[in-house]
ZADO-402539 format. One record per atom (N, C-alpha, C): x, y, z; chain; atom name; residue in three letters. Coordinates in nm, 4 decimals, always signed. Example, Ala and Ser with C-alpha at 12.3 -4.5 7.8 and 13.67 -1.06 7.14 Angstrom:
BEGIN
      east     north        up  cadena  atomo  residuo
   +1.3190   -0.5690   +0.7800       A      N      ALA
   +1.2300   -0.4500   +0.7800       A     CA      ALA
   +1.3200   -0.3300   +0.7800       A      C      ALA
   +1.2850   -0.2250   +0.7080       A      N      SER
   +1.3670   -0.1060   +0.7140       A     CA      SER
   +1.2900   +0.0030   +0.7870       A      C      SER
END
This chain:
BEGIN
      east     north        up  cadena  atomo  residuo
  +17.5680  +12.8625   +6.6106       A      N      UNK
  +17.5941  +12.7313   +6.5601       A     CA      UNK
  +17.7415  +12.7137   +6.5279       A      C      UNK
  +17.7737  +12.7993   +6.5999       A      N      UNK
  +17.9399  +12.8343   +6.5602       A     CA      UNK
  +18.0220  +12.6858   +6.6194       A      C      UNK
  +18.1161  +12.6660   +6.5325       A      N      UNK
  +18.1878  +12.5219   +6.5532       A     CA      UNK
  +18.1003  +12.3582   +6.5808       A      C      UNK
  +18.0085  +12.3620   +6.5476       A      N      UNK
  +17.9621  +12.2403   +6.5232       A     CA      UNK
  +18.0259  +12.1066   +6.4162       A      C      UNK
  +18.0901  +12.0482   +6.4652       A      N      UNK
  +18.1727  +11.9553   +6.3626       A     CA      UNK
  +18.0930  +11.8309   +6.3022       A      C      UNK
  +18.1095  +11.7867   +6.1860       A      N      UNK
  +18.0611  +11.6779   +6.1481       A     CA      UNK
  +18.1524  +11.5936   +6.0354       A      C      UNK
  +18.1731  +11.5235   +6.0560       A      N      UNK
  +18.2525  +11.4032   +5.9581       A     CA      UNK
  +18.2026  +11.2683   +5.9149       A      C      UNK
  +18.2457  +11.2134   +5.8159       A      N      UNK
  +18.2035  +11.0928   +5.7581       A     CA      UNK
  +18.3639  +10.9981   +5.8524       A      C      UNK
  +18.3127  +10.8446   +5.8699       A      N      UNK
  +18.4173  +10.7574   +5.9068       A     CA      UNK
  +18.5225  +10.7757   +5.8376       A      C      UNK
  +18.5426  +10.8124   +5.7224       A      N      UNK
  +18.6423  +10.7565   +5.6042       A     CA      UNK
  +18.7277  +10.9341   +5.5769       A      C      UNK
  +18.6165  +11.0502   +5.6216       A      N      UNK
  +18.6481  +11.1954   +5.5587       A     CA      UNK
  +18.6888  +11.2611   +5.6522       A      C      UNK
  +18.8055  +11.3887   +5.5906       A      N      UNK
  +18.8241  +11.4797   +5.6900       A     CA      UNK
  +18.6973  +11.5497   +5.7755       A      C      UNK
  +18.7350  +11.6323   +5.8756       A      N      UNK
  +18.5857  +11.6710   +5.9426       A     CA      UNK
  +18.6053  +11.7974   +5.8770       A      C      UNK
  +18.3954  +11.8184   +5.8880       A      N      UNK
  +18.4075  +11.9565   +5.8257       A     CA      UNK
  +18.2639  +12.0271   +5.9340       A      C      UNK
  +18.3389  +12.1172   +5.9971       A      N      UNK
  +18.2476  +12.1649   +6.0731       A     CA      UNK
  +18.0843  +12.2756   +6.0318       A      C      UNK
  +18.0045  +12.3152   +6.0513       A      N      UNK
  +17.9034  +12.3708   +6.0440       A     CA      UNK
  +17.9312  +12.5368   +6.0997       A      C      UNK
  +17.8638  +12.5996   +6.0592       A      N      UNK
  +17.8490  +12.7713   +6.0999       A     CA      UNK
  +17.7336  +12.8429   +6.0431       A      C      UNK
  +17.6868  +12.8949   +6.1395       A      N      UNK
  +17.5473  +12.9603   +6.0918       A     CA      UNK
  +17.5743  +13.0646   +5.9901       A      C      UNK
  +17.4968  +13.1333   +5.9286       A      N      UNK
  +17.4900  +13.2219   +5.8940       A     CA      UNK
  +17.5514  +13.3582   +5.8639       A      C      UNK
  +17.5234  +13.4086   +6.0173       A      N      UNK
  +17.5864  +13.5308   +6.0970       A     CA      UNK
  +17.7260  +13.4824   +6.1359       A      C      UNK
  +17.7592  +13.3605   +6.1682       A      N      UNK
  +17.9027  +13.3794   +6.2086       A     CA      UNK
  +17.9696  +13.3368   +6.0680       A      C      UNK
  +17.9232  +13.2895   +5.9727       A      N      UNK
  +17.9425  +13.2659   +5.8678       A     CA      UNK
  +18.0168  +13.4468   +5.7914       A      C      UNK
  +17.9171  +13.5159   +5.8420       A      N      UNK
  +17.9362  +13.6685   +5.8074       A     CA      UNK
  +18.1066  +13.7190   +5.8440       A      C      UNK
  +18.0556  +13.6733   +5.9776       A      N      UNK
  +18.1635  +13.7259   +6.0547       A     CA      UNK
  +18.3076  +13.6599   +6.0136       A      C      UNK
  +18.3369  +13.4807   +5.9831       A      N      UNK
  +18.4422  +13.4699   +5.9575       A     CA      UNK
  +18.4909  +13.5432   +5.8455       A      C      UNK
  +18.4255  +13.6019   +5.7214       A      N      UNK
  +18.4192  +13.6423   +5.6245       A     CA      UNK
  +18.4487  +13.7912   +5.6449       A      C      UNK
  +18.4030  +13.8721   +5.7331       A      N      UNK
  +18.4711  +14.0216   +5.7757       A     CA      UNK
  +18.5811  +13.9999   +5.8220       A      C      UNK
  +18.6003  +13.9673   +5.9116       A      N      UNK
  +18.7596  +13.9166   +5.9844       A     CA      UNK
  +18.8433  +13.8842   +5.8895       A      C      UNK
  +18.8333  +13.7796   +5.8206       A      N      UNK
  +18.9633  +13.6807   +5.7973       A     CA      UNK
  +18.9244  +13.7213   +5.6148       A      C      UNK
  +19.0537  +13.8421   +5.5590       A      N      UNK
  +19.0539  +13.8167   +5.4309       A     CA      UNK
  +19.1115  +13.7106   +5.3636       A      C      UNK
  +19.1381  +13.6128   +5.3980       A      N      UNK
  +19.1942  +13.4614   +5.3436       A     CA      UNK
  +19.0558  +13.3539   +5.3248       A      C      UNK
  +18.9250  +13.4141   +5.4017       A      N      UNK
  +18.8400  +13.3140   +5.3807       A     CA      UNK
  +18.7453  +13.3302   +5.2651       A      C      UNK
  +18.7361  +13.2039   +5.1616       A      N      UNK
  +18.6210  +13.2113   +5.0493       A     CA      UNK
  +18.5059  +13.1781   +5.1019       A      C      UNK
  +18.3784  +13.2304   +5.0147       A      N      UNK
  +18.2256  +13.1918   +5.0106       A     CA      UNK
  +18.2079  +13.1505   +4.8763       A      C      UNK
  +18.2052  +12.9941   +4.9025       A      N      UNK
  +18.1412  +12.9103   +4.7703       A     CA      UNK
  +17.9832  +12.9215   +4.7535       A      C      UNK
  +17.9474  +12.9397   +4.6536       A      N      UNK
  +17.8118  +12.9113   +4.6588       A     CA      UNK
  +17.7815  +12.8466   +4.5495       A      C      UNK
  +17.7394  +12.6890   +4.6264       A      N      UNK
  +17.7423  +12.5718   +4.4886       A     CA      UNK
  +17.5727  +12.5644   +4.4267       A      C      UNK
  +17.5350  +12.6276   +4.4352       A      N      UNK
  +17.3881  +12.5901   +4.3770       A     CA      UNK
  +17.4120  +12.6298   +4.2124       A      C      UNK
  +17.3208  +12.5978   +4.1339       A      N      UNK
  +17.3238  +12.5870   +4.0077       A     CA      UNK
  +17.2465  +12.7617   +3.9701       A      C      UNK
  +17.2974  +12.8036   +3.8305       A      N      UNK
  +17.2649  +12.9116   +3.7577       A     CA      UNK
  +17.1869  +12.9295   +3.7625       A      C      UNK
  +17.0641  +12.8650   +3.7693       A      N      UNK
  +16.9101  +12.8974   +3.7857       A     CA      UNK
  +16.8881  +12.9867   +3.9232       A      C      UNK
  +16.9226  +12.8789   +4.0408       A      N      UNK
  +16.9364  +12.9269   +4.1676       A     CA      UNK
  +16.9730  +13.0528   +4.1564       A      C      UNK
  +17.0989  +13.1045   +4.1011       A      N      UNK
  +17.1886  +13.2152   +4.1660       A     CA      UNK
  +17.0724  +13.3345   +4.0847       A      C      UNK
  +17.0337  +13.2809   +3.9478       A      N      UNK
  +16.9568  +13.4126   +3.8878       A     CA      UNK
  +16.8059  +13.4224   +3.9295       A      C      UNK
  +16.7549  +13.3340   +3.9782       A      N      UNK
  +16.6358  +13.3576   +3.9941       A     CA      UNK
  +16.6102  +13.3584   +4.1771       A      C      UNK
  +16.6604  +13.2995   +4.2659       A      N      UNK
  +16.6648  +13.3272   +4.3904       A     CA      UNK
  +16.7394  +13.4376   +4.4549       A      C      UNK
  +16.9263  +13.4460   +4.3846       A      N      UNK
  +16.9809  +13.5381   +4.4557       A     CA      UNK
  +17.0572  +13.5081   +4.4979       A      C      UNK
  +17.1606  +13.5799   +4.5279       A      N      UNK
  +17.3346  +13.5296   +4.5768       A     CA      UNK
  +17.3261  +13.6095   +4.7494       A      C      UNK
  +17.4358  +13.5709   +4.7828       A      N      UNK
  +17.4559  +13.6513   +4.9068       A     CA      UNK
  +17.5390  +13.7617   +4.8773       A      C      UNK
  +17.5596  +13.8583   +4.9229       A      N      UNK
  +17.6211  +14.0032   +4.8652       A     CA      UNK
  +17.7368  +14.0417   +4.9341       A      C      UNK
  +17.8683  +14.0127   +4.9176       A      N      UNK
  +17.9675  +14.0702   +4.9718       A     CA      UNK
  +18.0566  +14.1870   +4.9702       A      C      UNK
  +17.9653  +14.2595   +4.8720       A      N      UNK
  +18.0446  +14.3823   +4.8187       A     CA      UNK
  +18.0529  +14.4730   +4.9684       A      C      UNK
  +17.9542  +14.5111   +5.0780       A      N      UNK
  +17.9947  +14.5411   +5.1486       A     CA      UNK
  +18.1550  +14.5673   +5.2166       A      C      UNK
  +18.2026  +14.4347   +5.2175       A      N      UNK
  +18.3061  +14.3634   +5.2562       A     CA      UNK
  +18.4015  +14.3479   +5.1490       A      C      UNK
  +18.3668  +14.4215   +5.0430       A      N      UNK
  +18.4728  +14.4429   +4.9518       A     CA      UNK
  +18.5251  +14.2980   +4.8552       A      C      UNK
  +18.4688  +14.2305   +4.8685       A      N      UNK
  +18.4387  +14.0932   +4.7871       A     CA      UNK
  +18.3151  +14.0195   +4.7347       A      C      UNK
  +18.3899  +13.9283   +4.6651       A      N      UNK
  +18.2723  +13.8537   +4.5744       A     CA      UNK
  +18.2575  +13.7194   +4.6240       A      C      UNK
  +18.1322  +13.6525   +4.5733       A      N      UNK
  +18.0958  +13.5028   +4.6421       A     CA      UNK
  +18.1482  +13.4251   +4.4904       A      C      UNK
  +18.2156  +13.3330   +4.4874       A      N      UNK
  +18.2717  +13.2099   +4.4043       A     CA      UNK
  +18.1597  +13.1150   +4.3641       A      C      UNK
  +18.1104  +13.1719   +4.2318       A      N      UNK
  +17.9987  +13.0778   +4.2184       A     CA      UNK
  +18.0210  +12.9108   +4.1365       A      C      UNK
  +18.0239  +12.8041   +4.2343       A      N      UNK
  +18.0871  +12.7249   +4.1294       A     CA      UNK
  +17.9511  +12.5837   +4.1385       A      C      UNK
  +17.8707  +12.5333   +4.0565       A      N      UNK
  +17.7809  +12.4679   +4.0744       A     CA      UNK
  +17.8713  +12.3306   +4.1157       A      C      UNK
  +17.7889  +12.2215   +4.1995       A      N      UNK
  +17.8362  +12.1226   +4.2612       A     CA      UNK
  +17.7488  +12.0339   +4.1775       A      C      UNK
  +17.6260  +12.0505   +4.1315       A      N      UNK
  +17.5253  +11.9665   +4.0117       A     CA      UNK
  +17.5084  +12.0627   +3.9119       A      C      UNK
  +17.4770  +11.9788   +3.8237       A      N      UNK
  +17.4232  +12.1078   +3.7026       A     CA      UNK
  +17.2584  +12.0635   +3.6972       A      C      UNK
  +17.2120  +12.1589   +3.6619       A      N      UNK
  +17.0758  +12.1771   +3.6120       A     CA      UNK
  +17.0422  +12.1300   +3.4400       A      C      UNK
  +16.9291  +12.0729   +3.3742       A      N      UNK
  +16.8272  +12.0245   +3.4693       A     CA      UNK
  +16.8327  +11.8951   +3.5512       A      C      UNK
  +16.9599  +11.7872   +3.4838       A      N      UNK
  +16.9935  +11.6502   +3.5514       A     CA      UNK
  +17.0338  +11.6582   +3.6992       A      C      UNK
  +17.0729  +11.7105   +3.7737       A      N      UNK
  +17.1485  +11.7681   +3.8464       A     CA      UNK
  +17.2486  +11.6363   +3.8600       A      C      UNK
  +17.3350  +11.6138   +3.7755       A      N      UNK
  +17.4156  +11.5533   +3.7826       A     CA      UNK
  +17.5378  +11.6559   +3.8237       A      C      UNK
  +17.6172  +11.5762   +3.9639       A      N      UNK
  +17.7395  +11.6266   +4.0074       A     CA      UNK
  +17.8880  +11.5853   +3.8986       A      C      UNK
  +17.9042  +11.7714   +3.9320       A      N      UNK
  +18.0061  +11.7934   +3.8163       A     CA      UNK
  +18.1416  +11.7393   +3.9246       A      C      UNK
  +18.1916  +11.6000   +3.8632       A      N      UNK
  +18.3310  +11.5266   +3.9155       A     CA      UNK
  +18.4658  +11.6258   +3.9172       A      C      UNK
  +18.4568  +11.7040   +3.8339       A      N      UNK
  +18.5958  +11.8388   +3.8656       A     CA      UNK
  +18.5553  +11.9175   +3.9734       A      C      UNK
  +18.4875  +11.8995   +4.0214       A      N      UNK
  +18.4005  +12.0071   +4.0978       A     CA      UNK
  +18.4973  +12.0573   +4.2319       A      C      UNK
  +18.5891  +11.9818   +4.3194       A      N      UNK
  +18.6762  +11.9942   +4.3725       A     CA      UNK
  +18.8144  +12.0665   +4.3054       A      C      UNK
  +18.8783  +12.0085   +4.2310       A      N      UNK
  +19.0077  +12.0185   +4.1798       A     CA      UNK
  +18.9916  +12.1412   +4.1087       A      C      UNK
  +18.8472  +12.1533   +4.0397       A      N      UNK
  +18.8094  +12.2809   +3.9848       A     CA      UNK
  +18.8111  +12.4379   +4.0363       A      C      UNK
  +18.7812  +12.3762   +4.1585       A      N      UNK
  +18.7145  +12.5185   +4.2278       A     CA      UNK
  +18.8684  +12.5330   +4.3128       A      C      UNK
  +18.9225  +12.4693   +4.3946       A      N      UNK
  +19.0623  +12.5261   +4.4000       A     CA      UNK
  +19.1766  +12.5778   +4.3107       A      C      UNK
  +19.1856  +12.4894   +4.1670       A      N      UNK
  +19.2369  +12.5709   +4.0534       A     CA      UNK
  +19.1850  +12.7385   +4.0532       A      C      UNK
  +19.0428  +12.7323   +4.0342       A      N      UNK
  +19.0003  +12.8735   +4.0491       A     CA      UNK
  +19.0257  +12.9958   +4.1574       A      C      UNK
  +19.0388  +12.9039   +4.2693       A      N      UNK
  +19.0495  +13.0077   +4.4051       A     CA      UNK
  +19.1782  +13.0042   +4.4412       A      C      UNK
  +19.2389  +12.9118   +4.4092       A      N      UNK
  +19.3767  +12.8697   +4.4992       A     CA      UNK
  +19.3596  +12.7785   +4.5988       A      C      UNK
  +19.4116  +12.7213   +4.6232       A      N      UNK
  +19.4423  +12.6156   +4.7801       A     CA      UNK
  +19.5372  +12.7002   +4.8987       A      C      UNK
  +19.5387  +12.8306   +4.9019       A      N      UNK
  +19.5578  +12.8978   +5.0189       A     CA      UNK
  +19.5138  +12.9253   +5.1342       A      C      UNK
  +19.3364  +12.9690   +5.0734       A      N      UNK
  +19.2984  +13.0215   +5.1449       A     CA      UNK
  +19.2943  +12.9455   +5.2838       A      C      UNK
  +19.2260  +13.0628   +5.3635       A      N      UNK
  +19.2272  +12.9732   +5.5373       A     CA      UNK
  +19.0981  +12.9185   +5.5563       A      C      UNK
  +19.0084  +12.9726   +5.4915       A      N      UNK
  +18.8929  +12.8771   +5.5332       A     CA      UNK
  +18.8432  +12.9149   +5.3906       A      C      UNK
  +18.7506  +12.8247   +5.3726       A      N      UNK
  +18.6598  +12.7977   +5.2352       A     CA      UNK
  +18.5036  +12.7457   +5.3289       A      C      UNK
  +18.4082  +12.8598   +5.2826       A      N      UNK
  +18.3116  +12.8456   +5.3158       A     CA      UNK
  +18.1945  +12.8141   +5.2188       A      C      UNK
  +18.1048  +12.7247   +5.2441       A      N      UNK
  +18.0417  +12.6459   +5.1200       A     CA      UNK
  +17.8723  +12.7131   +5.1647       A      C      UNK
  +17.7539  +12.7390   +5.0854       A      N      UNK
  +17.6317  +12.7496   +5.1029       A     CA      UNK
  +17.6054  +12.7361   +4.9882       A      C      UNK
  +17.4503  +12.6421   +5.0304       A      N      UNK
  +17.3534  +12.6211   +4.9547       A     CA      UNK
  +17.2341  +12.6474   +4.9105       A      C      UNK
  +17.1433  +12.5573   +4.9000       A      N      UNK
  +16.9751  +12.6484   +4.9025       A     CA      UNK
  +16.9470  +12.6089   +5.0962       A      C      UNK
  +16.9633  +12.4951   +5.1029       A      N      UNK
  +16.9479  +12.5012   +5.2113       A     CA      UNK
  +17.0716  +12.3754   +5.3950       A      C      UNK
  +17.1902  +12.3532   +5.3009       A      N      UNK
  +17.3175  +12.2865   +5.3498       A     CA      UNK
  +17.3524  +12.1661   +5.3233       A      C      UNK
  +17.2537  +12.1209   +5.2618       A      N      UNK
  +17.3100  +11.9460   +5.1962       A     CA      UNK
  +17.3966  +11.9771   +5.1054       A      C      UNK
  +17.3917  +12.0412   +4.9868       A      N      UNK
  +17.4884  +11.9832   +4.8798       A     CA      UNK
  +17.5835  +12.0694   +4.9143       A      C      UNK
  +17.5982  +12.1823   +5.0128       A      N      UNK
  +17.7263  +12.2511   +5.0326       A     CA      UNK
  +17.8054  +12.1366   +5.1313       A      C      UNK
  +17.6999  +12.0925   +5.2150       A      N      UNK
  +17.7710  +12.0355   +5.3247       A     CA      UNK
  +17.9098  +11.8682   +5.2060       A      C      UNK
  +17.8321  +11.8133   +5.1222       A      N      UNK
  +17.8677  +11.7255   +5.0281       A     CA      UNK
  +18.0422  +11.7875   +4.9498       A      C      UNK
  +17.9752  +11.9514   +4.8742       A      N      UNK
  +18.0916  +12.0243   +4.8129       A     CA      UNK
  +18.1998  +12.0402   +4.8987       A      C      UNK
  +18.1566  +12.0618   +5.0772       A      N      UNK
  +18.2783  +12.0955   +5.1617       A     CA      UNK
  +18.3828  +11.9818   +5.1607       A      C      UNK
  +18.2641  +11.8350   +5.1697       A      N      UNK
  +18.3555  +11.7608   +5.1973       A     CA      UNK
  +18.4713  +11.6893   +5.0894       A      C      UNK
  +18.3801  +11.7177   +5.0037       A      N      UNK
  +18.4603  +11.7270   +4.8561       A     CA      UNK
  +18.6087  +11.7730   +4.8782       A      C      UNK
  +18.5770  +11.9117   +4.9125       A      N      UNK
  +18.7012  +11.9965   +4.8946       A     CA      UNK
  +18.8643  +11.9634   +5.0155       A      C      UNK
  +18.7988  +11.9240   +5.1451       A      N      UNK
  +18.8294  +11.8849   +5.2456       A     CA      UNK
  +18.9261  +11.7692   +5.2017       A      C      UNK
  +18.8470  +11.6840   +5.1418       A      N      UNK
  +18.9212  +11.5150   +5.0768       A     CA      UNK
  +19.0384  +11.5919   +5.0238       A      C      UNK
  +19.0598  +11.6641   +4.8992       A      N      UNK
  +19.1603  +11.6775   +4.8391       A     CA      UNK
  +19.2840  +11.7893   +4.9056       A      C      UNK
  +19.2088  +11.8728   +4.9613       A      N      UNK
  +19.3169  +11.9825   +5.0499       A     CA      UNK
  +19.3880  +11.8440   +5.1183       A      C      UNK
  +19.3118  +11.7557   +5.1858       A      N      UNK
  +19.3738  +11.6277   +5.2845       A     CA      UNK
  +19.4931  +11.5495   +5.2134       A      C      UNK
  +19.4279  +11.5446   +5.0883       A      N      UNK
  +19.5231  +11.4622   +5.0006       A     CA      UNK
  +19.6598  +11.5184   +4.9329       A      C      UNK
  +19.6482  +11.6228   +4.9237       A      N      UNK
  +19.7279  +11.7047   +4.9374       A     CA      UNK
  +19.7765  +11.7611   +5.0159       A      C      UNK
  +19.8037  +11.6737   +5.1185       A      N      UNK
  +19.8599  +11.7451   +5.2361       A     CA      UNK
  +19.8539  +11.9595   +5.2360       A      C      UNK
  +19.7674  +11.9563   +5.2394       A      N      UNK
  +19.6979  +12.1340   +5.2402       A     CA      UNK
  +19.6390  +12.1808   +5.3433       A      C      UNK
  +19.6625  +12.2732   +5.4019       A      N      UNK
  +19.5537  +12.3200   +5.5108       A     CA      UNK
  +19.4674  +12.4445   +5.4588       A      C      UNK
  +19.4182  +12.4300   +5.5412       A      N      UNK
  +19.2695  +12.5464   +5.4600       A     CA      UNK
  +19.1202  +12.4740   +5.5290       A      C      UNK
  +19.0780  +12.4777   +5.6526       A      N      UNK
  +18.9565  +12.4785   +5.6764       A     CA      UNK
  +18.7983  +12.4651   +5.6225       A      C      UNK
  +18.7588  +12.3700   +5.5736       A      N      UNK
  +18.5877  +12.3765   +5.5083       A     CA      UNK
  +18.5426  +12.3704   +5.5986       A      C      UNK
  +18.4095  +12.4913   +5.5859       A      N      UNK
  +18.2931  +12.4709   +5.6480       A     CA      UNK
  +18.1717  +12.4732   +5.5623       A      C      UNK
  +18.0553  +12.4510   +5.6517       A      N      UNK
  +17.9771  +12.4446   +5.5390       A     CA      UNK
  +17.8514  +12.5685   +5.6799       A      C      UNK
  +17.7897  +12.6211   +5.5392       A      N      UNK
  +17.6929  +12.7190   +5.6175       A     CA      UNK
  +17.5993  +12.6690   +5.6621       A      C      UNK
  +17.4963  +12.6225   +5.7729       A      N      UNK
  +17.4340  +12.5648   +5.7851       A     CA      UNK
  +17.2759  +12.6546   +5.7685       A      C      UNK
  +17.1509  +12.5928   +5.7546       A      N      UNK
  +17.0783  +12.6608   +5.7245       A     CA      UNK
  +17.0740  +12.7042   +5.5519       A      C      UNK
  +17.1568  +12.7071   +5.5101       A      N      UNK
  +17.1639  +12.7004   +5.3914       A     CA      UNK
  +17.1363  +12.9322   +5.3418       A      C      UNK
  +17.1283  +12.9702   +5.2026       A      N      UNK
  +17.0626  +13.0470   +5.1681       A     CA      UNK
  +16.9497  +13.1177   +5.1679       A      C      UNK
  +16.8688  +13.0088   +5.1724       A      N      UNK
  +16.6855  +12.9901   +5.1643       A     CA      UNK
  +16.6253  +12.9345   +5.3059       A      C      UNK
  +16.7201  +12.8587   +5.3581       A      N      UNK
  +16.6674  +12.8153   +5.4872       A     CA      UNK
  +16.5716  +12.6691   +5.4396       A      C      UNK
  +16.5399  +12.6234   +5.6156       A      N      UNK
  +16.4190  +12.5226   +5.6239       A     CA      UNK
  +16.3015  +12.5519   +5.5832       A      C      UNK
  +16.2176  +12.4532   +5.5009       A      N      UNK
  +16.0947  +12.5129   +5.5081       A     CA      UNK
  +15.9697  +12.4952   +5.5757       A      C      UNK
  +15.8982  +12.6073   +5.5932       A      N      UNK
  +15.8232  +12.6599   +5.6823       A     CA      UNK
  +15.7014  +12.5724   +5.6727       A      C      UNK
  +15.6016  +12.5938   +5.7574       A      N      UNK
  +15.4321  +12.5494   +5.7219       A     CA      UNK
  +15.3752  +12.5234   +5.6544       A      C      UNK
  +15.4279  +12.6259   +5.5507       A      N      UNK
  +15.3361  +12.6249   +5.4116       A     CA      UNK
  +15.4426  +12.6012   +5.3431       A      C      UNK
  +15.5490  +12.5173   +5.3649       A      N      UNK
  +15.6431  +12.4567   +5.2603       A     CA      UNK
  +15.7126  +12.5110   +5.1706       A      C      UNK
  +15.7088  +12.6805   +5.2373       A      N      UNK
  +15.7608  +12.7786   +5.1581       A     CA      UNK
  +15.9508  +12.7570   +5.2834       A      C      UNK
  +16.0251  +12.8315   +5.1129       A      N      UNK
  +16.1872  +12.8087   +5.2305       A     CA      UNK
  +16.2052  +13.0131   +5.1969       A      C      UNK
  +16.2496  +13.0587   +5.2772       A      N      UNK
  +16.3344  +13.2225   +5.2826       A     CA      UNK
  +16.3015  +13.3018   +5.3627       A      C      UNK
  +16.2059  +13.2388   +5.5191       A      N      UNK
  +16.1572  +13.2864   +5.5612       A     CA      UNK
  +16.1494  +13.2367   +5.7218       A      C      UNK
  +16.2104  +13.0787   +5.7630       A      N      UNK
  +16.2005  +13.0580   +5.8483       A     CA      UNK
  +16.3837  +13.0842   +5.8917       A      C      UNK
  +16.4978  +13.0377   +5.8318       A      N      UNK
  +16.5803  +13.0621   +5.8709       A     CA      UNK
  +16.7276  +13.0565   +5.7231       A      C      UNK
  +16.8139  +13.0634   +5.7317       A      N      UNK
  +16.9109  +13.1160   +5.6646       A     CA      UNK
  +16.9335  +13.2206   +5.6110       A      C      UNK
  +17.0703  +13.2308   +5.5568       A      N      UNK
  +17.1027  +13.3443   +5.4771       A     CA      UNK
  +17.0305  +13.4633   +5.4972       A      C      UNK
  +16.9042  +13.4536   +5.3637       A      N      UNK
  +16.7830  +13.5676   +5.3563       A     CA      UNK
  +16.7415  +13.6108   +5.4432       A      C      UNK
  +16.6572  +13.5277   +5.5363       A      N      UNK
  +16.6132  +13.5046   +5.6708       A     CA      UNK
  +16.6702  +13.5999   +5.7509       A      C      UNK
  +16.8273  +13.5541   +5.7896       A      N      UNK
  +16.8990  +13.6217   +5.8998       A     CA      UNK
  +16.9189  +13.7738   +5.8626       A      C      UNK
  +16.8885  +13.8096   +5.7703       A      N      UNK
  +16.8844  +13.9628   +5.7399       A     CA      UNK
  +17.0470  +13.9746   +5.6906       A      C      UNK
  +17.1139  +13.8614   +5.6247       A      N      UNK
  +17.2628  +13.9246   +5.5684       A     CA      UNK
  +17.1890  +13.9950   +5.4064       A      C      UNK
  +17.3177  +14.0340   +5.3983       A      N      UNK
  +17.3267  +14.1122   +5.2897       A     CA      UNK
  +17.3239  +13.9796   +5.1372       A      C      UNK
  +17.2079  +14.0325   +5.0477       A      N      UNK
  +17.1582  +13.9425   +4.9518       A     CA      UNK
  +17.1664  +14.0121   +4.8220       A      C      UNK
  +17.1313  +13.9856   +4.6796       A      N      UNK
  +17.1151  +14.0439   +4.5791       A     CA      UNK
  +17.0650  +13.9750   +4.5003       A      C      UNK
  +16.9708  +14.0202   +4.4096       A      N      UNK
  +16.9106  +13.9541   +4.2841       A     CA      UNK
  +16.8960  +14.0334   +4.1456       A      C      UNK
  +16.9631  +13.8931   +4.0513       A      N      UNK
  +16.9720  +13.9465   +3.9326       A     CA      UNK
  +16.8635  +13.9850   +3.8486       A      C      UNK
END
């Protein structure tokens, strides 16, 4: 799903990446972050993706809070204060790619506005993936799914 682009009329574009190549920009390129905007609940009771392999950590920065899930408005300006506006790519996942795909473009607007370069993508498939038959999600595709490296608190 590698390079799949998508943009709003008005927004920078922010392309799509599965999973696995999601992995891969992330081995390669030590300049690229893994956001993972889901809320505290998510990260402790579902599970993060695990980068220690790779000698790094995933940037946990919620894009809603729990239980309102009202979107936190610093949520951009925030999370680059935190990471820097260097990096080369900033990679976003979710439970399953909507609200990362939303956080990318978030981030995208202001790198833009700031005349900044630095690449958003957003993971597609999400953490948890689509859900399946029985309306269960971690089992038909993402993250978990693809057999990357996961952890739970």
């Amino acid at each position: 799903m590698m390079g799949i682009s998508m943009s709003t009329d008005t927004g920078p574009r922010v392309s799509e990446v599965g999973p696995r190549d999601a992995w891969e920009i992330l081995s390669n390129d030590a300049e690229a972050v893994l956001v993972d905007v889901r809320t505290k609940a998510e990260w402790s009771f579902v599970g993060l993706p695990d980068l220690s392999a790779l000698g790094r950590e995933v940037v946990c920065r919620e894009w809603q809070h729990w239980p309102d899930m009202a979107r936190d408005p610093d949520f951009a300006p925030g999370l680059l204060d935190e990471v820097g506006r260097s990096a080369s790519r900033y990679l976003f996942i979710c439970r399953s790619g909507m609200r990362s795909m939303q956080a990318a473009r978030a981030v995208a607007e202001v790198l833009a506005t700031e005349g900044r370069r630095g690449e958003c993508l957003n993971v597609a498939e999400g953490f948890e993936g689509d859900l399946d038959e029985d309306a269960h999600r971690g089992g038909l595709n993402g993250w978990k799914a693809r057999g990357l490296d996961w952890r739970q608190s």
